[in-house]
C-alpha positions as CSV (number, residue, x, y, z in Angstrom):
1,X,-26.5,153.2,124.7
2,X,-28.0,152.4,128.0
3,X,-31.1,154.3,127.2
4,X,-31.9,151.9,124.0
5,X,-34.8,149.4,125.4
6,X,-37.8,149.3,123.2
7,X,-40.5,146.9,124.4
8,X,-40.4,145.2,120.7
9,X,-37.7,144.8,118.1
10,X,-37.2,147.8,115.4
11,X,-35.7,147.8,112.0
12,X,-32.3,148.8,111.5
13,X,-31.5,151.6,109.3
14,X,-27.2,151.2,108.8
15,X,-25.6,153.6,106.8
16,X,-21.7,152.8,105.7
17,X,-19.5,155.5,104.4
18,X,-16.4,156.9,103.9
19,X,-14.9,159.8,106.4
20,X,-16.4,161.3,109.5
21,X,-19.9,160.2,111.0
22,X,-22.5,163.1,110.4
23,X,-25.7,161.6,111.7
24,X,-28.0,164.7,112.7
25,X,-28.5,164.0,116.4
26,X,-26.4,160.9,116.8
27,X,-24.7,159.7,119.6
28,X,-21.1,159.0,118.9
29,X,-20.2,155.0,120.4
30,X,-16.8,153.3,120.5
31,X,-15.7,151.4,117.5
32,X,-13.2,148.5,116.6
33,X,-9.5,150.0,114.7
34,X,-10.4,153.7,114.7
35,X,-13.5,153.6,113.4
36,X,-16.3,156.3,114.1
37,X,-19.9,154.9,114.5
38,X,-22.8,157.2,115.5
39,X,-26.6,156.5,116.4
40,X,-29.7,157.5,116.6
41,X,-33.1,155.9,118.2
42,X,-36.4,156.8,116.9
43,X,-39.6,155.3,118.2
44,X,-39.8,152.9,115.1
45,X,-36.7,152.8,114.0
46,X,-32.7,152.4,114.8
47,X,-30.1,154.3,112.9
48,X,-26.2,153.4,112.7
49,X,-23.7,155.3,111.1
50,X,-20.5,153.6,110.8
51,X,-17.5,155.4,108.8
52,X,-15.0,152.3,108.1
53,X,-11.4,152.8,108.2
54,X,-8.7,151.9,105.0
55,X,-8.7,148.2,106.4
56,X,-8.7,145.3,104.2
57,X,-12.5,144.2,103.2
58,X,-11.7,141.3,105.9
59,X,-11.3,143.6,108.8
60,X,-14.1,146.2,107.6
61,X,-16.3,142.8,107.7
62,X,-15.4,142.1,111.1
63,X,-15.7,145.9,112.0
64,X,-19.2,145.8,111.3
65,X,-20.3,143.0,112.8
66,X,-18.6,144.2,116.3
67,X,-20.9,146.8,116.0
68,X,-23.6,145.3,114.9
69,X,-23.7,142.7,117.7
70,X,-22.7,145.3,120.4
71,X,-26.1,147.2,119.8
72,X,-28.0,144.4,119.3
73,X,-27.1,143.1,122.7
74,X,-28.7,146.6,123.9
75,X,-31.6,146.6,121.6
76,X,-33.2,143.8,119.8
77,X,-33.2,144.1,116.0
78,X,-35.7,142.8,113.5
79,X,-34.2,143.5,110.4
80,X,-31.9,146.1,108.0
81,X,-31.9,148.5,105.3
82,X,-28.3,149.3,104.1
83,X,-27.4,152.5,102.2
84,X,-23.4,153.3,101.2
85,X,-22.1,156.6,100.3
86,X,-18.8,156.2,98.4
87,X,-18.9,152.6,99.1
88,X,-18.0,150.3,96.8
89,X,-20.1,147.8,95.6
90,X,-17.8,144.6,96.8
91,X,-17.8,146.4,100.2
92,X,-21.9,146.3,100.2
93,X,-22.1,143.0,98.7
94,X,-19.5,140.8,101.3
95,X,-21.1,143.1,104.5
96,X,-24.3,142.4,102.9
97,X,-24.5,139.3,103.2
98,X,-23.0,139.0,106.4
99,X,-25.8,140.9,107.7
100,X,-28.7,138.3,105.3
101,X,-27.3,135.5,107.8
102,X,-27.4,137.4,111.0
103,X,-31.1,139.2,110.2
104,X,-32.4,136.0,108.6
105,X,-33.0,137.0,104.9
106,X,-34.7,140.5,106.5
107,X,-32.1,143.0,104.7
108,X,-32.9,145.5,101.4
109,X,-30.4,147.5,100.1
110,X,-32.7,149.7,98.2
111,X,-30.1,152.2,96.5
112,X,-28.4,149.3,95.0
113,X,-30.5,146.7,93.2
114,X,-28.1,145.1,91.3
115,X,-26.2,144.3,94.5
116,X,-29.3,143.0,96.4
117,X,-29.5,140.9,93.3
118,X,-26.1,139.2,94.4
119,X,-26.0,139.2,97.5
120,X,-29.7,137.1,97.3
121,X,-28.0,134.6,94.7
122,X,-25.0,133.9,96.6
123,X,-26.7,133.8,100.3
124,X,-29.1,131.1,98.8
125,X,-25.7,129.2,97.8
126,X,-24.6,129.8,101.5
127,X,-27.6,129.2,103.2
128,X,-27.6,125.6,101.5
129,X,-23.7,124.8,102.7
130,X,-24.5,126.6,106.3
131,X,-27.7,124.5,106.9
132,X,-26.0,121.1,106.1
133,X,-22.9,121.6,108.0
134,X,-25.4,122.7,111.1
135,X,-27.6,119.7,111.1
136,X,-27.1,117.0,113.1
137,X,-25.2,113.9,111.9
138,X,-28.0,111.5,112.7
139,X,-30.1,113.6,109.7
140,X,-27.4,115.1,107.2
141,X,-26.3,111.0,106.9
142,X,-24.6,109.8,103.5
143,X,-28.2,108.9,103.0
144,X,-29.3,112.2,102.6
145,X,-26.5,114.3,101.1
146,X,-27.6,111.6,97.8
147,X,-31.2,111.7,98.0
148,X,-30.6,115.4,98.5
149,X,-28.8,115.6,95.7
150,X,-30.6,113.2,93.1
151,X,-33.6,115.1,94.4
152,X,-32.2,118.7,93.4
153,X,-31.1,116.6,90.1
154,X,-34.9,116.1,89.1
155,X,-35.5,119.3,88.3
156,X,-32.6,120.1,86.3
157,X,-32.5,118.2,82.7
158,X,-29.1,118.7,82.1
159,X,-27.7,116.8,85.4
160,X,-27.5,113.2,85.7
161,X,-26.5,111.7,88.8
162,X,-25.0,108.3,90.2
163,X,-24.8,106.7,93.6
164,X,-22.8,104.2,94.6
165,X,-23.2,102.3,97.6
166,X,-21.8,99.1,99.2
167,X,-21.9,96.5,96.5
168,X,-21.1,98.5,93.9
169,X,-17.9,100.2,95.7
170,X,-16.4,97.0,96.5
171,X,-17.2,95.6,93.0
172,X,-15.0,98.6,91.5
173,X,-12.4,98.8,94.1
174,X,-12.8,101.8,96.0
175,X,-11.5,100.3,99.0
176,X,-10.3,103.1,100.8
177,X,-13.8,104.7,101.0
178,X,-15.2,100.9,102.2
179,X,-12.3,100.7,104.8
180,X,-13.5,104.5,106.4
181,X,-16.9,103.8,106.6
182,X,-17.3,100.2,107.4
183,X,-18.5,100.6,110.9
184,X,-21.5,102.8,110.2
185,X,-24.9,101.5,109.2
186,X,-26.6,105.3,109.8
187,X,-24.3,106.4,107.4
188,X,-22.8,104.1,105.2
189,X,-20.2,104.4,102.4
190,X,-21.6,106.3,99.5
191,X,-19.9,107.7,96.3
192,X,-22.5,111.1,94.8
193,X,-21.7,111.5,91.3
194,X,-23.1,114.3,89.3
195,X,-22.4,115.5,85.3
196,X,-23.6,118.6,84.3
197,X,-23.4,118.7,80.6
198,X,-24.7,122.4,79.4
199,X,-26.2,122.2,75.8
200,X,-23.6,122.6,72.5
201,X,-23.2,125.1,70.1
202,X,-23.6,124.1,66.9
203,X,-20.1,122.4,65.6
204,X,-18.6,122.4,69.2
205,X,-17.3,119.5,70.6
206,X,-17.6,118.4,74.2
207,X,-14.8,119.4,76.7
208,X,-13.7,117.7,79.6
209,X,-15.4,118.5,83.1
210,X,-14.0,120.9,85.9
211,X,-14.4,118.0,88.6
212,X,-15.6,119.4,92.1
213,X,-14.8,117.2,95.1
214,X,-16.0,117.2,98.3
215,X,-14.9,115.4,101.4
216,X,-18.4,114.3,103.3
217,X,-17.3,112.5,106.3
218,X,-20.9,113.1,108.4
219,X,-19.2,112.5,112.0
220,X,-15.7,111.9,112.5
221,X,-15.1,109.9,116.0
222,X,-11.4,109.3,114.7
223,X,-11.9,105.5,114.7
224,X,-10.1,102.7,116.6
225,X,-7.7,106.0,117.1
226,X,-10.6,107.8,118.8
227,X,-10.5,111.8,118.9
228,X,-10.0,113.3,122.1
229,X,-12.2,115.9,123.3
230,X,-9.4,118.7,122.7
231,X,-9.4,117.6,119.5
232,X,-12.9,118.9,118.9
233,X,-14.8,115.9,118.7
234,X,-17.9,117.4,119.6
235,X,-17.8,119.9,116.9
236,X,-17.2,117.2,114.5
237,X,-20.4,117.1,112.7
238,X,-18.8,119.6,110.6
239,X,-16.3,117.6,109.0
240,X,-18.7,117.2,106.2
241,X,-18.2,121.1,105.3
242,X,-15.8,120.2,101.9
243,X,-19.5,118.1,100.6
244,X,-21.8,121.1,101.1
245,X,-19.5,123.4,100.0
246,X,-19.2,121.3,96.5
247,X,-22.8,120.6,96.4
248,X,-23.8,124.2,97.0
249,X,-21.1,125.7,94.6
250,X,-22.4,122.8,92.2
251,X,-25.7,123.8,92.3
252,X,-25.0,127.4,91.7
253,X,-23.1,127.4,89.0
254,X,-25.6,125.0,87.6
255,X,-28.5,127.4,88.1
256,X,-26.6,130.6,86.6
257,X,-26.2,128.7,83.7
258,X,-22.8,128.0,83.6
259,X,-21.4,127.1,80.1
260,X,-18.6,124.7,80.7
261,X,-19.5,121.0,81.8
262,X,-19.1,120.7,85.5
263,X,-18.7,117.2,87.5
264,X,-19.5,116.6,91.2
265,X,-17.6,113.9,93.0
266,X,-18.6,113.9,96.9
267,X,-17.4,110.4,99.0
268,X,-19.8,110.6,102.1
269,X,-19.6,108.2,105.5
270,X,-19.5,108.2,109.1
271,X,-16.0,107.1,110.7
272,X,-17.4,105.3,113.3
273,X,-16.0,102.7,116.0
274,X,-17.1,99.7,115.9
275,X,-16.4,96.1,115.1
276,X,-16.2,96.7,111.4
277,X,-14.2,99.6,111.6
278,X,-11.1,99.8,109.9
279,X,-7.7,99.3,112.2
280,X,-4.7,100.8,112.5
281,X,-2.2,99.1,110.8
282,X,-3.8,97.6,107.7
283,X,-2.7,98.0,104.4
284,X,-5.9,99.1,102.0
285,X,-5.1,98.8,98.2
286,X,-6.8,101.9,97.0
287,X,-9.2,102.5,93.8
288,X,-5.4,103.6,91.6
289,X,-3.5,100.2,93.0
290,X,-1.7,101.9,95.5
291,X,-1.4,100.4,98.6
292,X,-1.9,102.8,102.1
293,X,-1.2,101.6,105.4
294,X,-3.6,103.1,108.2
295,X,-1.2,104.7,110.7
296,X,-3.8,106.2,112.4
297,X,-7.9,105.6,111.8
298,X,-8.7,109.6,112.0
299,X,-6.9,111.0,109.4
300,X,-9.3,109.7,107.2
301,X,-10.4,112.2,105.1
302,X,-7.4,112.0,102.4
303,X,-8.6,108.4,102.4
304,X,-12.0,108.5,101.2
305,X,-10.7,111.2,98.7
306,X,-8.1,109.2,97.6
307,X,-10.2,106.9,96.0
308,X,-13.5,109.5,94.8
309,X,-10.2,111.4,92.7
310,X,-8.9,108.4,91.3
311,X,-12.0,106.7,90.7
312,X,-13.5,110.7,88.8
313,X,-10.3,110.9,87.1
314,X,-9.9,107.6,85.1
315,X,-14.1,107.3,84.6
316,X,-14.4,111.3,83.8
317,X,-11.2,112.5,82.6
318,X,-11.2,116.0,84.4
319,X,-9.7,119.1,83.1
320,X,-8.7,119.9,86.8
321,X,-10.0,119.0,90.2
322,X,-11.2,121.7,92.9
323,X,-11.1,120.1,96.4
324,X,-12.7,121.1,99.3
325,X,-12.4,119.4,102.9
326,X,-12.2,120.1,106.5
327,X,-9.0,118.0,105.8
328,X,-6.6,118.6,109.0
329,X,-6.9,120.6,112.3
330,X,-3.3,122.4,111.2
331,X,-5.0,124.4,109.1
332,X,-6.7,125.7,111.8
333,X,-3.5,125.4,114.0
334,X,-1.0,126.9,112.1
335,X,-3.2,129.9,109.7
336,X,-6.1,130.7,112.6
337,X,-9.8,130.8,112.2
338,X,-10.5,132.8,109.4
339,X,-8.0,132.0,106.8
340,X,-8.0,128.4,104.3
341,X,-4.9,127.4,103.3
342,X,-4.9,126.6,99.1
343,X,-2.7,123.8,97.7
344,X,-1.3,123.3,94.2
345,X,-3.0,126.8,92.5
346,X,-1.5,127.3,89.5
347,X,-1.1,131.3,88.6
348,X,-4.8,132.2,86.9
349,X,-6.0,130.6,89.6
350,X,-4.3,131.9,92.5
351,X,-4.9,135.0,91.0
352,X,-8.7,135.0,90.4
353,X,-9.3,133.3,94.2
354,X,-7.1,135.9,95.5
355,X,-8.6,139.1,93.9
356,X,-11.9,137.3,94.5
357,X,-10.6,136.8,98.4
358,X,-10.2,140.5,99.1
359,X,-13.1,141.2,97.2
360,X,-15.2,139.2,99.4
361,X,-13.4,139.7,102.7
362,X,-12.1,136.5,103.0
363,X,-8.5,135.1,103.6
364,X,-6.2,132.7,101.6
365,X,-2.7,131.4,102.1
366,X,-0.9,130.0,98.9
367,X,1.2,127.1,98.9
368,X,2.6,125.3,95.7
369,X,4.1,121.5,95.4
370,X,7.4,121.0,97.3
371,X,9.3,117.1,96.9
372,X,9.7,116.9,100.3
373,X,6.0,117.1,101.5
374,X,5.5,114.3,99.1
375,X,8.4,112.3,100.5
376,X,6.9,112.6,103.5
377,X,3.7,110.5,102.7
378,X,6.2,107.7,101.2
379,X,5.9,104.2,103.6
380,X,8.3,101.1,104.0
381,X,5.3,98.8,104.0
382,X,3.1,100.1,101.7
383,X,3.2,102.7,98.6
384,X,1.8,105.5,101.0
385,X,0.6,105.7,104.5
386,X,-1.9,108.5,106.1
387,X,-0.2,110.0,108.8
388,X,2.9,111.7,106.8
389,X,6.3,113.0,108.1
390,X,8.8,115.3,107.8
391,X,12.3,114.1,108.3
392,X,14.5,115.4,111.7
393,X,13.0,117.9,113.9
394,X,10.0,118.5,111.7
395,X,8.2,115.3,112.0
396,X,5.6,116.6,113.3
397,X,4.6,120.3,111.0
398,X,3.1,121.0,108.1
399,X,0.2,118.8,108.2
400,X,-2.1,120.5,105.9
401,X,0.4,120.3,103.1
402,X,1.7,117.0,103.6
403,X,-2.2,115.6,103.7
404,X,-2.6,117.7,100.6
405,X,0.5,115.9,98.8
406,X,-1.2,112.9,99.6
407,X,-4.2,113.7,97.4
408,X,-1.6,114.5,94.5
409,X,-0.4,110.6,94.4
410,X,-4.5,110.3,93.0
411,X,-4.9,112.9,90.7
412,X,-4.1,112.6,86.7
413,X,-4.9,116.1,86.4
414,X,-4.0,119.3,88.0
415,X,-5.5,119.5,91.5
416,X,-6.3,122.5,93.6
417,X,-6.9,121.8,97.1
418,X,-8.7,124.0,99.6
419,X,-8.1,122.9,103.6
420,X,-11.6,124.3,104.7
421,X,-11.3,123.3,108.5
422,X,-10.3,127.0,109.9
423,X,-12.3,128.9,108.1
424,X,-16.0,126.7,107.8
425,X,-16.6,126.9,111.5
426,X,-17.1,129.8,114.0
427,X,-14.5,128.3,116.5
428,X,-13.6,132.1,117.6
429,X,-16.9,133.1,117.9
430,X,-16.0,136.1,116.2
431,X,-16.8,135.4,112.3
432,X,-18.6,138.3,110.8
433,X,-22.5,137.4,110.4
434,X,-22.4,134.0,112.1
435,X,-23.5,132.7,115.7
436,X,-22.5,129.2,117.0
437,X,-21.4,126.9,113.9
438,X,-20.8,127.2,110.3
439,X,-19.5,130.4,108.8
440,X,-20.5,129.8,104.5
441,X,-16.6,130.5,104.0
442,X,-15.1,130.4,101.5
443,X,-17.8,129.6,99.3
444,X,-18.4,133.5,98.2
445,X,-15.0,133.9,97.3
446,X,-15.2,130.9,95.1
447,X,-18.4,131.7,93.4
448,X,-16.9,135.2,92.9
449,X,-13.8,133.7,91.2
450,X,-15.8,132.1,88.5
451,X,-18.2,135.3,88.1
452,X,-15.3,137.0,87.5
């Protein structure tokens, strides 16, 4: 491909299929797993055949993007026009809108309206979670993840939302959420509420809300117990991914028209250091009455949702809780950078995430409730403490499900927990359609469960 260096960038015309490359005058070029990719330069134009192999919709995803960002560091690309023969729809949709992130919006799949139809709906979902993750922490404050969302709110009759701050927190009792944020004056404790209630059928009577939480710490500097460097500190603007991912899937569902009631619940600060910052050692008597000692100021995240689940769950009564957060770096540790680890599922809903996970290319790891993990989070000097462990040689695994059990101790209804920190951030470098910072995963997976 040495000979590709137009002055100006050219469209891209890729063609995906199944079997053997036939593109008249192509030039056959290497290709990731066995994979056959030809191409063809015209003056105006690129064209890129690429046959995928029998790989999971995962790998094909990451397939495509090899080969999409090898020529495009040979020639510079403007935008795409994607064509599939015997190519499945999922397959077009999931690559497609890998490719809407990495051209910018600039991609038409003209032989297959109804897929460019989705693939626009769920990017604008993406788009929303991507851009909040990527901003920096002095903008996308507590501050603004509620006026953004009373904002959105205005213009939708059937949501009502509520914001708590300070005063109001303390006056209810949400303690754990005043104790995490206490330091920051940028981006104090907030709790976003929002009830969508869709309009009743004649004779029906209301049912109770599918509750979707979502952890919004806006810069996690791990506290007293500051975060070292190699514990990615610098990326940690991101640990506000489990808020935009609820917000966006909120808004999504609320704009397709969904017909069940629908509840937001996102608790939103800045762990900061500071004089008013919380220590380690206290005990904090939570929103439920359960007391927590701090054992260590950054694991903070189960914290603040501690209280937002209890608080949702007594004032709301929730058929279920979805979860998101960027909860604990063994998610990323133990299952990689692509995959999120999912607590508590029960079977529909393993099963709809998971067919909607290989649907949409992206990765999940099951795990159900186990006595031990919840031992683990047991304390001798208060009811629970944040930092659990294992008994014997063990004390110091399975972080993502013990900091999941610890959300169970809050919930009066079923809970299903998604530990977001692997798979929300780029930290390979190699997640399909994405440069430097937030991935969208795994919101399409999640939409696509409830579209199915």
């Amino acid at each position: 491909m040495s000979d590709l260096n137009p002055a100006s960038p050219l469209p891209l015309f890729l063609s995906l299929r199944r079997g053997r490359c036939d593109l008249p005058g192509g030039t056959a070029i290497s290709a990731l797993a066995e994979s056959e990719a030809s191409i063809r330069l015209e003056m105006q134009a690129v064209h890129l055949q690429i046959a995928l192999p029998e790989l999971s919709r995962s790998e094909q995803r990451y397939v495509v993007d090899q080969a999409i960002k090898s020529l495009h560091s040979v020639v510079k690309l403007n935008s795409v026009s994607v064509e599939g023969q015997g190519i499945d729809d999922d397959t077009l949709e999931t690559i497609g809108l890998d490719l809407h992130h990495r051209f910018s919006g600039k991609i038409t799949l003209p032989q297959h309206p109804e897929v460019e139809k989705a693939v626009t709906l769920t990017a604008k979902a993406e788009d929303l979670y991507r851009r909040w993750v990527n901003e920096d922490p002095s903008t996308r404050t507590s501050i603004a993840i509620a006026s953004d969302t009373r904002k959105w709110a205005q213009s939708q009759p059937l949501v009502e939302v509520e914001v708590l701050e300070e005063a109001e927190l303390a006056e209810r009792g949400l303690r754990l959420l005043l104790a995490v944020g206490g330091a920051s004056e940028e981006s104090p404790p907030r709790l976003v509420i929002a009830h969508y209630q869709p309009e009743l059928s004649p004779g029906s009577s209301p049912e109770a809300p599918l509750a979707i939480v979502g952890k919004g710490v806006t810069f996690d500097t791990g506290g007293i117990n500051v975060k070292p460097y190699a514990s990615y500190v610098s990326m940690m603007k991101n640990d506000m991914g489990g808020a935009a991912l609820a917000v966006a899937l909120f808004q999504a569902l609320v704009e397709s028209g969904y017909d069940k009631p629908l509840l937001l619940v996102v608790p939103t600060c800045e762990n900061a250091v500071g004089e008013k910052a919380m220590r380690p050692g206290a005990v904090v008597e939570s929103y439920s009455g359960k007391t927590v000692r701090i054992d260590h100021t950054d694991a903070e995240g189960r914290l603040i949702l501690a209280d937002a689940i209890a608080y949702a769950g007594e004032k709301y009564a929730p058929r279920e809780f979805l979860c998101f957060a960027t909860l604990t770096t063994s998610a990323l540790n133990s299952y990689g950078p692509f995959a999120t680890p999912v607590h508590f599922a029960d079977d529909d809903m393993q099963a709809r995430v998971s067919l909607a996970g290989q649907a949409m290319g992206e990765d999940f790891h099951f795990f159900p409730k186990r006595l031990w993990h919840s031992i683990a989070n047991e304390d001798k000097e208060a009811d629970l403490r944040n930092t659990a462990r294992l008994p014997g040689h063990a004390a110091a695994g399975a972080g993502s499900r013990n900091a999941a059990h610890f959300l169970l101790e809050f919930a009066n209804a079923p809970l299903c927990h998604f530990d977001i920190f692997a798979s929300t951030w780029n930290w390979s470098g190699e997640a399909p359609g994405t440069g430097y910072g937030a991935t969208g995963a795994p919101l399409r997976s999640i939409l696509r469960s409830f579209r199915d």
